[in-house]
C-alpha positions in Angstrom: -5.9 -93.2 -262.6 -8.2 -92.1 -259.7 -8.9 -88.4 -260.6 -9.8 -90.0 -264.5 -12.2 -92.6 -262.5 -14.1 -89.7 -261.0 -13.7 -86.9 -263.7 -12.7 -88.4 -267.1 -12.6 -85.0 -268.6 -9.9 -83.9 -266.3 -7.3 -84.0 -269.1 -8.6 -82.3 -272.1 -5.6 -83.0 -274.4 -6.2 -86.5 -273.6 -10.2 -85.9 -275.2 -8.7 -84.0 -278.1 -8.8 -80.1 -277.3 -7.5 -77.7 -275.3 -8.5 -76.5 -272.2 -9.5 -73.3 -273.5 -12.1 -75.1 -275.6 -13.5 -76.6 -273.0 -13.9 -73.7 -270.5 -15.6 -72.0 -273.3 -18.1 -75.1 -273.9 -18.7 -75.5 -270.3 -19.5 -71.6 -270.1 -21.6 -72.2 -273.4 -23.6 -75.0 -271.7 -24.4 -72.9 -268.7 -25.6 -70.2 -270.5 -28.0 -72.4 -272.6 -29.1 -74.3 -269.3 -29.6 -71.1 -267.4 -32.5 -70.1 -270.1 -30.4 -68.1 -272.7 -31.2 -69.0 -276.2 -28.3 -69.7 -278.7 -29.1 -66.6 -281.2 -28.5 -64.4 -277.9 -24.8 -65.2 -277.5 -23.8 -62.0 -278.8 -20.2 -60.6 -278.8 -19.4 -59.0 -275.6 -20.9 -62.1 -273.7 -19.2 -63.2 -271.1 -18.8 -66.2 -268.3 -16.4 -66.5 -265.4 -14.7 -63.7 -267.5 -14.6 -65.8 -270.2 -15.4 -64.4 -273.8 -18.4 -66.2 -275.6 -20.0 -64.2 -277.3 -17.8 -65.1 -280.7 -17.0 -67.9 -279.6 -20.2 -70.5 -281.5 -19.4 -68.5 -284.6 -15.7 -69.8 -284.5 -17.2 -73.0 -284.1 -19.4 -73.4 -286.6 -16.7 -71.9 -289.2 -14.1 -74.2 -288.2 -16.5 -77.4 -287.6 -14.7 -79.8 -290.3 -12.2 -79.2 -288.1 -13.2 -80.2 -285.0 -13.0 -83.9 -284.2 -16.0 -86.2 -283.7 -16.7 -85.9 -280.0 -16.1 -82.3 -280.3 -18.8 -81.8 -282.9 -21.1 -83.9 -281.0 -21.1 -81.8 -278.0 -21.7 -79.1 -280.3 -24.4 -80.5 -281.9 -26.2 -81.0 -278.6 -25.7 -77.4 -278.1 -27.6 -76.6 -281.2 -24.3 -75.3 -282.8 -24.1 -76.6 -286.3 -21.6 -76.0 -289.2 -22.0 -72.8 -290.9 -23.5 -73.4 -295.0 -21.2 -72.6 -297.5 -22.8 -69.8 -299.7 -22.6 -71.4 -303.3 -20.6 -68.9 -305.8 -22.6 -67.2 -308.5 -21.2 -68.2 -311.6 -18.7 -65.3 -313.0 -20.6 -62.8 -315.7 -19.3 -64.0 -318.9 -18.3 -67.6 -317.8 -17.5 -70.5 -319.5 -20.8 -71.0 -321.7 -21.9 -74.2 -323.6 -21.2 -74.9 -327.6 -24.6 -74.0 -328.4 -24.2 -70.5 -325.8 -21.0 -69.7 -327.9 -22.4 -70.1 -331.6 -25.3 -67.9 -330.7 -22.9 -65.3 -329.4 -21.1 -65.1 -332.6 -24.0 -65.1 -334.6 -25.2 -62.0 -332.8 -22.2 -60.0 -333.1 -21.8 -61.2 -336.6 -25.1 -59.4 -337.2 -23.9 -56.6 -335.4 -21.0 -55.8 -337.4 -20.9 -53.2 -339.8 -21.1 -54.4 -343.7 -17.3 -52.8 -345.0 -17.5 -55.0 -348.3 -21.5 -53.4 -349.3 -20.9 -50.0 -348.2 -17.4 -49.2 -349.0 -16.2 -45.6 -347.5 -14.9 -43.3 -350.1 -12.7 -41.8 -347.5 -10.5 -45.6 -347.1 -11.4 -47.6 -349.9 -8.5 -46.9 -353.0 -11.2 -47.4 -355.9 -12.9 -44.8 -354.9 -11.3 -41.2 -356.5 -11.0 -38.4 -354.0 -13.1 -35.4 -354.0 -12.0 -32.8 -355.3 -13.1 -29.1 -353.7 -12.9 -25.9 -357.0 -10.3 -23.7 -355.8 -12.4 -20.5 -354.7 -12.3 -17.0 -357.4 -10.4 -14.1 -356.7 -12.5 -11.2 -356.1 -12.7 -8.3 -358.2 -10.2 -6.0 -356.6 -11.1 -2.7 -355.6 -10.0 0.7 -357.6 -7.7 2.7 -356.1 -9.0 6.8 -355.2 -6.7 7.9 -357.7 -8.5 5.1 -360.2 -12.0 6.3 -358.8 -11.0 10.0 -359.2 -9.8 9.2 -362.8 -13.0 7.5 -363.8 -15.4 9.9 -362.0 -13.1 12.9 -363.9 -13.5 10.8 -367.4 -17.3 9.7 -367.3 -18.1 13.6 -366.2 -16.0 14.7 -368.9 -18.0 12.1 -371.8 -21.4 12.8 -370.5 -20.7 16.6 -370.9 -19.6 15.8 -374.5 -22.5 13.9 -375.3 -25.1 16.6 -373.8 -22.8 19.1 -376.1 -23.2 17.0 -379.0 -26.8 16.7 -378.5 -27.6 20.3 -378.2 -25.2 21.1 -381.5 -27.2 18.0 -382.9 -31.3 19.6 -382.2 -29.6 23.2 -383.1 -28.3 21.7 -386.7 -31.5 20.3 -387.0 -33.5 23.1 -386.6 -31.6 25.0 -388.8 -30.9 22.8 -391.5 -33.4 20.2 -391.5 -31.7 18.5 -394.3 -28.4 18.3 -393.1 -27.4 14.7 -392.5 -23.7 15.2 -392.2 -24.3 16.4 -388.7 -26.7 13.4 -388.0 -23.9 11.1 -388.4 -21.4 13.2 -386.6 -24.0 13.3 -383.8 -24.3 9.4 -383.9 -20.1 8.9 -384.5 -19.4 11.1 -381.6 -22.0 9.2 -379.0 -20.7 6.3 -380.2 -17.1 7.0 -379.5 -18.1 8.1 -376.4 -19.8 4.8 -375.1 -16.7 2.8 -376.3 -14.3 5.4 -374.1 -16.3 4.4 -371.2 -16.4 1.0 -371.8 -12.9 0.2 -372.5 -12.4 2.5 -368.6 -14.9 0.0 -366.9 -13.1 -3.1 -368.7 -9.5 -2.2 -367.9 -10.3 -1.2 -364.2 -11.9 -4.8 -363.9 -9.0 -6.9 -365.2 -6.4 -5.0 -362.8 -4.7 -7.4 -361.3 
């Protein structure tokens, strides 16, 4: 055809792309050949009303796309394909044989020894401990107890002092009376054990 004789890129589908694609290279182009560098295509530029600013990155994302001429006349642009960022390998990836057996021999050190050190609280051999059940305390006399005891040791220690008395008064008199020695002694004596066997049962009442 005539208009393909004097413009061959008339027909853009014909080429390959779409018009839109090549308004926005043509724009591109001018840009570059009017003195603007590539890395100053920012978004928000624009031609004829045209939006370029993105429009290199889309290219250079989707270049395996594109077809051959296409990337060509980005190439002469200076628009290349964008590099895949290589993946860090996942934490706690796949590891080799070697990787694996050292892991285990790790955590096998690692572990707590259960057969050495067996705990008393778990293991069945082991007998349980056994806690003595606490004492009672002595309880306390009642004030009818108290008064009775105060009223009985008052009552034996007057005795006694009587006894004593009688006791240095016999002696004086009769020095050779022993008769009222041993009554003396009988009498303390009996007195002691009254107080004893008070004390004894006021300790066991339940």
């Amino acid at each position: 055809m005539v208009v393909a004789a004097v413009n061959p890129e008339w027909n853009p589908a014909a080429l390959g792309w779409t018009v839109d694609w090549q308004r926005h290279h043509i724009g591109l182009k001018t840009l570059l050949d009017d003195g603007t560098q590539l890395t100053g295509i920012v978004p928000g530029a624009t031609w004829h009303g045209d939006g370029i600013g993105r429009w290199p990155t889309r290219q250079q994302r989707d270049f395996a796309r594109l077809n051959p001429e296409q990337q060509k006349r980005l190439g002469e642009l200076g628009v290349q394909p964008a590099v895949q960022a290589r993946k860090a390998p996942a934490p706690g990836g796949e590891k080799t044989g070697a990787g694996r057996g050292e892991q285990a021999f790790t955590r096998g050190l690692a572990a707590p020894d259960v057969t050495t050190h067996p705990n008393p609280q778990t293991d069945p051999a082991q007998p349980p401990a056994t806690v003595p059940a606490p004492q009672p305390a002595a309880p306390e006399p009642t004030p009818a107890e108290a008064s009775l005891l105060r009223l009985v040791q008052g009552v034996l220690t007057g005795l006694i002092i009587l006894t004593l008395l009688f006791a240095l008064y016999v002696l004086n008199e009769h020095p050779t009376v022993l008769p009222a020695i041993a009554g003396v002694g009988t009498l303390v004596a009996i007195g002691a054990a009254i107080v004893g066997v008070v004390k004894f049962t006021n300790r066991q009442r339940p």
